[in-house]
N, C-alpha and C positions, 0 to 999 in steps of 0.2 A: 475835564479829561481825567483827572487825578480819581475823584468819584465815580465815575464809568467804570473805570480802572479797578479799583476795589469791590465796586460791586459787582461786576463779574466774574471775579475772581470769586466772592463769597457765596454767589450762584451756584458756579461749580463745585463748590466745596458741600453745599447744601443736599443737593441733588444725587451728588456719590453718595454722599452719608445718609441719607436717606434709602437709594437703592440698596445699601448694606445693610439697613435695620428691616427693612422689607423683605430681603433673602434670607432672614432668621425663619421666614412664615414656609418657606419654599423647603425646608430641610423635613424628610418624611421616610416612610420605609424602602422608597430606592436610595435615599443613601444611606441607608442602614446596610441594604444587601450591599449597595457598592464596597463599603468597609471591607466589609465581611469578608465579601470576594477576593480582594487586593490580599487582604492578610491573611486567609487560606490558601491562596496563589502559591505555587511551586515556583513559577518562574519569575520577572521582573513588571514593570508597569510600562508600558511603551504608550509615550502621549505624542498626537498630533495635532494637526490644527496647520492656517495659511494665513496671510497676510499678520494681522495685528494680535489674532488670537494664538499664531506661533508664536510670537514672541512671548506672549503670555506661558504660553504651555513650556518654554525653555523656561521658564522663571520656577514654574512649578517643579518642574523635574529637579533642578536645582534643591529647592525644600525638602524633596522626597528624599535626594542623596543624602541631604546632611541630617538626614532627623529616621534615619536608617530603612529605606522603603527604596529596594534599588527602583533605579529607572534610567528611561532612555529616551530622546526626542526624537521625534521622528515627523520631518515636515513632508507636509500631504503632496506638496509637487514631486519630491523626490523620492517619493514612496513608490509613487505609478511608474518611475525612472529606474530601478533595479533595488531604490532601498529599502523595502520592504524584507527581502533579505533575512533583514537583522531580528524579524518576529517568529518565533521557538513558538511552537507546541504548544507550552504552559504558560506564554506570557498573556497580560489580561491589556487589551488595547482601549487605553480614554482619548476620545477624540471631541478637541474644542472648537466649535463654532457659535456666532452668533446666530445664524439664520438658517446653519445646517442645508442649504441648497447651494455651496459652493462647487461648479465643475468639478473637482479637483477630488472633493467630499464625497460626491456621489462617484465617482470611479474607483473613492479607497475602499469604502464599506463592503460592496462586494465578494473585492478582493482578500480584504480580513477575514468577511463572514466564508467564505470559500478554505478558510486554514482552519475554520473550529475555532477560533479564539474568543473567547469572552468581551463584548464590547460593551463600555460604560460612555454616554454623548454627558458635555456640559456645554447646555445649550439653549438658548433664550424663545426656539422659537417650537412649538411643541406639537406643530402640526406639519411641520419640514420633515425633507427628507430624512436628514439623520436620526430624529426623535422616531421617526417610524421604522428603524430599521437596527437600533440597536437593543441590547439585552437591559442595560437599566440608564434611568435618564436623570440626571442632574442638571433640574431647572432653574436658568440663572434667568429670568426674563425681568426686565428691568420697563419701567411705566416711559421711561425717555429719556434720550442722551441729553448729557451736559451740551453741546452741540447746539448753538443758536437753530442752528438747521434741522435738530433731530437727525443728523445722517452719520457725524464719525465718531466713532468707536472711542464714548471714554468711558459712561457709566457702566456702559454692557461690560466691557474689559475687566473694569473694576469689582464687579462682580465675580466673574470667570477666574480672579486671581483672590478671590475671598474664598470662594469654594474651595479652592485648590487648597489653601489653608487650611481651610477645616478638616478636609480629608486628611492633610499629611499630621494637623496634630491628634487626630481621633486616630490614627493609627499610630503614633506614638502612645499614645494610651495604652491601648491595645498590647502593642508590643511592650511595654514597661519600659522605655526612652528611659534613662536617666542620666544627670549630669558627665557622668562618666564616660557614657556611651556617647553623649555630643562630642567631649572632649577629644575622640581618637578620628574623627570624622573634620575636625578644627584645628590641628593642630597647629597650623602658622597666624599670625597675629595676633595684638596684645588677648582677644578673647579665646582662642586658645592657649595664651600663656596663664591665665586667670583660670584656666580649667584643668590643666595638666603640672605646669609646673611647680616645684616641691622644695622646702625650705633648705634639703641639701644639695639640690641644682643652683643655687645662690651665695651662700656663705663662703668666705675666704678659706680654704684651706689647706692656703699655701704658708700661711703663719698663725697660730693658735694663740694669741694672748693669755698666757695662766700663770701664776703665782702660788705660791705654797702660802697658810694662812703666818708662817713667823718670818714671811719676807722682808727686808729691809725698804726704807724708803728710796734709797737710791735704784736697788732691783725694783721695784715699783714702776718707777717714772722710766728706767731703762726699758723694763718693759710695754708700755702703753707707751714708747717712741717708738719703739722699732715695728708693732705691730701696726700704724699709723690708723688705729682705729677708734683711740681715741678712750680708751677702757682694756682693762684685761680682767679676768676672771680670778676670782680667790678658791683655790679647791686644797682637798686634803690629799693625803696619799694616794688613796685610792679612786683621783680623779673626781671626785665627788664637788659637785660647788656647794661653798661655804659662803661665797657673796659676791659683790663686782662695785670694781673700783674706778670711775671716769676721771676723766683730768681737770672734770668741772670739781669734782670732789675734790681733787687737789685743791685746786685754787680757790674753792672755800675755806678749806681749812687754815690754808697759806693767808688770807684776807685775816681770820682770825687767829692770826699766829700760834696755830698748833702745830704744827709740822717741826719735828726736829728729829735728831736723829736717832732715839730710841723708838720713836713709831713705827709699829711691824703694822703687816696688811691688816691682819682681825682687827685692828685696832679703829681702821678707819674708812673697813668696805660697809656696802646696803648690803644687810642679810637677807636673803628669800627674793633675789632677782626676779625680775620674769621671764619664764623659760619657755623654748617652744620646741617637740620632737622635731626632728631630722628629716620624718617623712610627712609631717603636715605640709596642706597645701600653703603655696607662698600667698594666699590671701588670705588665711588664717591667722598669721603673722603680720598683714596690715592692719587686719580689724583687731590686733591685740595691739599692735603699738598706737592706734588711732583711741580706743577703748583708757589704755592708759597714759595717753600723752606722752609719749617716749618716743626715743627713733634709732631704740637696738633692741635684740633679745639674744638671751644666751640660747645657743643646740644643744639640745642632749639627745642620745640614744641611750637608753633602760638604765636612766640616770646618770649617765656617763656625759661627763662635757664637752663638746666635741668643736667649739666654737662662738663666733658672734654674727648673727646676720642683723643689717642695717638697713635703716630708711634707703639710703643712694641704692644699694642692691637691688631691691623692688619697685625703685624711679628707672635704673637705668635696663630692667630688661621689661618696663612698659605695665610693671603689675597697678601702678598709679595709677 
């Protein structure tokens, strides 16, 4: 049972991956013009589709939101039902079928082609209705389902949501996507936080750990308690750091009996800390304190000291 089990499992796994290396041969000058069309488009991308290829087409539009290609779904039952509606002028209509002879399919097309709008099918069967009835065709036709029976809908699917891919990063291209642009489209969860958020969204700046460089030892330790950070910063007059003092460094020294009470700060900070601006991204700050096995760095703005941000900082808002 155990062996049935796996091997059909690696069947299907076989057979997708296959129909996906096989739809590399299928990419040609209709989806060239398709691009073309979507990213010269005035208006938005309205995709449909019924049964298992709507869901696919929600999936897609999804991709398109966040990678900046607006769009909208639009399921083909409820097109023919008043929501059709929601298709402008300028918008370009992709509709997904496998077999493009769906009731539902042949009552939308019409009514599209009836508003002027530009219609792209992704659609596996290339002599169906749909394929004969729209402006460009994206062929997803797949040799056979993962489906012992060859009848439901996985490899075809699989396909119809590769395409969908390919479209939304080829206009990404196109439009010049970049990290940035994800990041305001993302904004809640940790991969939004790793896109947007910034090392002075993080640092304590309810208490500054600093010290003048001819502090005493007792002002030392007084201050790296009360700032509970663990470290405070050696600066000169003019705010400037001169170096940084941990209480691991204390207590080396304390091990080696040099701490007494003529010891000022200079005497016993690391000169040339590692700093990071204020406005770098807060994962710029992990790959430096990972880079040099550390787990603080001093802030500055235009060499101005402005603080400590730490490991727990970028653990506890998920930069980890």
């Amino acid at each position: 049972m155990q062996n049935k089990i796996i091997h059909s499992a690696k069947k299907t796994i076989e057979l997708e991956a296959q129909s996906i290396q096989e739809l590399s041969n299928l990419i040609d000058d209709q989806f060239v013009r398709a691009v073309e069309t979507i990213h010269q488009s005035k208006g938005r991308l309205i995709i449909s589709g019924i049964g298992k290829s709507a869901i696919v087409g929600q999936k897609i539009v999804s991709t398109f939101n966040s990678t900046g290609t607006p769009a909208l779904f639009m399921h083909a039952a409820d097109a023919i039902h008043g929501d059709l509606g929601m298709v402008q002028k300028d918008d370009v209509v992709l509709i997904i079928s496998k077999s493009g002879e769906s009731p539902e399919i042949k009552l939308l097309i019409p009514l599209i082609k009836n508003f002027g709008n530009i219609t792209i099918a992704i659609t596996g069967n290339l002599s169906g209705y749909l394929a004969n009835h729209v402006d460009m065709i994206l062929n997803t036709t797949v040799s056979q389902e993962a489906c012992p029976n060859n009848l439901a809908p996985t490899t075809s699917t699989t396909a119809q949501m590769v395409m969908g891919d390919a479209l939304a990063v080829a206009l990404m291209e196109l439009n010049g996507f970049k990290p940035s642009d994800f990041a305001k489209y993302h904004p809640g969860g940790n991969l939004g936080k790793r896109l947007y958020l910034r090392v002075e969204d993080l640092y304590n700046k309810s208490y500054v750990p600093k010290v003048l460089e001819n502090a005493t030892l007792k002002e030392i330790v007084i201050e790296i308690t009360k700032s509970k950070l663990g470290a405070t910063a050696v600066v000169d007059e003019n705010n400037h750091i001169k170096g940084i003092i941990t209480d691991g460094d204390l207590r080396r020294m304390l091990e080696k009996n040099l701490l007494n009470n003529s010891v000022i700060a200079k005497d016993i900070c690391s000169v040339n800390p590692k700093q990071i601006e204020a406005t770098s991204l807060a994962v710029k700050a992990l790959e430096q304190m990972r880079n040099f096995d550390i787990s603080q760095l001093l802030v500055v703005n235009d060499n101005k000291y402005l603080g400590i941000v730490q490991l727990h900082d970028l653990i506890r808002e998920g930069i980890v």
